[in-house]
N, C-alpha and C positions, 0 to 999 in steps of 0.2 A: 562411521564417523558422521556427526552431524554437526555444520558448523552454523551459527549464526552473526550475519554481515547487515551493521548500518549503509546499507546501498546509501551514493550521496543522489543528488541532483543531477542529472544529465552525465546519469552513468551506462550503460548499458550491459542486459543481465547475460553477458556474453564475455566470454576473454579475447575475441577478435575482431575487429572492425575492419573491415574495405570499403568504406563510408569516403570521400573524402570530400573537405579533411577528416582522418579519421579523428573517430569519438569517445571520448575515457571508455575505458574496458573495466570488471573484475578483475584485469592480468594484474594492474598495479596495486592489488592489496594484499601481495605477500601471502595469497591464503595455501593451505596443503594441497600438493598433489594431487592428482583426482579423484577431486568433487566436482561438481557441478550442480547448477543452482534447481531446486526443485520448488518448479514453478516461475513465474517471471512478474516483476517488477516494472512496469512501465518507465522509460528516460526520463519521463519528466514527473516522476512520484521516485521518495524518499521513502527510508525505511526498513523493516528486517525481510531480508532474504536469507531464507534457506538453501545451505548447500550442503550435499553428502556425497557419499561414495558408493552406496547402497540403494543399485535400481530398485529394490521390491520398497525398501523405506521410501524413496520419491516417489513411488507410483501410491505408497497409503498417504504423501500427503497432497496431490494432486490430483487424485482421483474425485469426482464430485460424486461418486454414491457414497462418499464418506464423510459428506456436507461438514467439512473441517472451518468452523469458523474461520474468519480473519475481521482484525478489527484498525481500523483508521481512524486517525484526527483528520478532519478535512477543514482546511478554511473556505470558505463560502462567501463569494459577492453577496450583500441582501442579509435582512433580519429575516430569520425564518419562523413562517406561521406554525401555530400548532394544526394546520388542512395541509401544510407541506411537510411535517415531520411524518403525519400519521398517511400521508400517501408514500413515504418512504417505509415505513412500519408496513404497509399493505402490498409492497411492492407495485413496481411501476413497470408502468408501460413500456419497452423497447423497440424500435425497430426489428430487432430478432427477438422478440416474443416478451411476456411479462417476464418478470424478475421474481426470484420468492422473497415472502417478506424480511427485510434488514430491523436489525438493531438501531435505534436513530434516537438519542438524543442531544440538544444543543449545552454546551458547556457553559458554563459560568462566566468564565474568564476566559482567553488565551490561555491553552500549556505551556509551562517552562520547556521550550525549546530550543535547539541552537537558531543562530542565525542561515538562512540561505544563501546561499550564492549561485548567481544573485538573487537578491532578497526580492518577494513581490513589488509588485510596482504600491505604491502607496498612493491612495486618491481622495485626497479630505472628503468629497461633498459626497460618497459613494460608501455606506458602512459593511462591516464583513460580520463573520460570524464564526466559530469554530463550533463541529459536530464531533459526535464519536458515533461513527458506524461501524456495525458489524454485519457481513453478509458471510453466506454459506455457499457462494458460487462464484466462479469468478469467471465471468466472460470479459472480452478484450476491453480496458479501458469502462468496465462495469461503474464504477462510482465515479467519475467523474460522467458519465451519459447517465446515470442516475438524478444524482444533484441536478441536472442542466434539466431534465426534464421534468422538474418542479418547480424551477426558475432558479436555480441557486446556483451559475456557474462555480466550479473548484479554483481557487485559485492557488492552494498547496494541500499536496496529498501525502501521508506519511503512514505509513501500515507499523502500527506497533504489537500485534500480536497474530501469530498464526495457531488457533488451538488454546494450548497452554502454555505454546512458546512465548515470549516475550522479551522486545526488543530491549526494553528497562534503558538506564543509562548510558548504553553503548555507545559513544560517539560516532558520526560518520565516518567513514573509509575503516571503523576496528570492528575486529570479528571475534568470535570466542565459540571455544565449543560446548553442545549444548546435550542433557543427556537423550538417546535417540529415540526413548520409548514416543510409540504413537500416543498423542493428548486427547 
């Protein structure tokens, strides 16, 4: 079984917390029996997380010798240059070593999104920007130290595809299952 879950905001890709206070779990969205999430979602990024019941399927979609894209809208502090897309294009610099090259282009508009809660902070004199990237690694918190180290803090991250999978209109906290073949 292979399910796909719009994680909300400040959820955590876990069904238990001893945090305290503790901090919204997975428990409360009614998903099947076990599964468990494959792969993880940062608290504070939105977006499609996979969950299943089939260790060998997690591990093909986890595994990075099977450089399984994943693709995000990112909102961005900052108009970004075309010398800071194509240093994302070229992969960047990290503290734990370069990055391989990402998918990075700037969107037109905002996506039609839900609203957050809570919603970013809103700062007239300060413009933003929305990206679609795609990388094929995922190290901890990878695209938002990405962005930041070409000047463009994240200031909302939402992963809308892993693969072929895709999060589409899902609303936040609804899951639906998805068919399991590898993408």
């Amino acid at each position: 079984m292979l399910i796909a879950l719009n994680k909300p905001f400040h959820v955590l890709c876990q069904f238990t917390d001893r945090g305290t206070p503790p901090r919204r779990t997975l428990a409360e969205f009614g998903l099947p029996p076990g599964v468990y999430p494959a792969g993880r979602l940062d608290h504070d990024s939105e977006g499609l997380l996979l969950l299943t019941d089939d260790g060998a399927l997690a591990h093909r979609i986890t595994d990075p010798r099977h450089k399984l894209r994943k693709t995000y809208l990112v909102q961005v502090e900052g108009t970004p240059t075309d010398a800071q897309l194509q240093a994302l294009r070229d992969g960047v610099e990290l503290n734990d070593g370069r990055t391989r090259p990402a998918r990075a282009r700037q969107l037109d508009a905002p996506p039609a999104l839900w609203p957050r809660d809570p919603p970013v902070r809103f700062r007239k004199n300060v413009p933003d920007a929305w990206l679609e990237l795609g990388i094929a690694e995922g190290r901890n918190r990878q695209v938002r130290r990405m962005t930041a180290a070409v000047g463009l803090p994240t200031l909302r991250l939402i992963r809308v595809a892993i693969g072929d999978w895709q999060l589409q209109a899902l609303p936040p906290g609804e899951w639906r299952a998805l068919p399991d073949s590898l993408s």
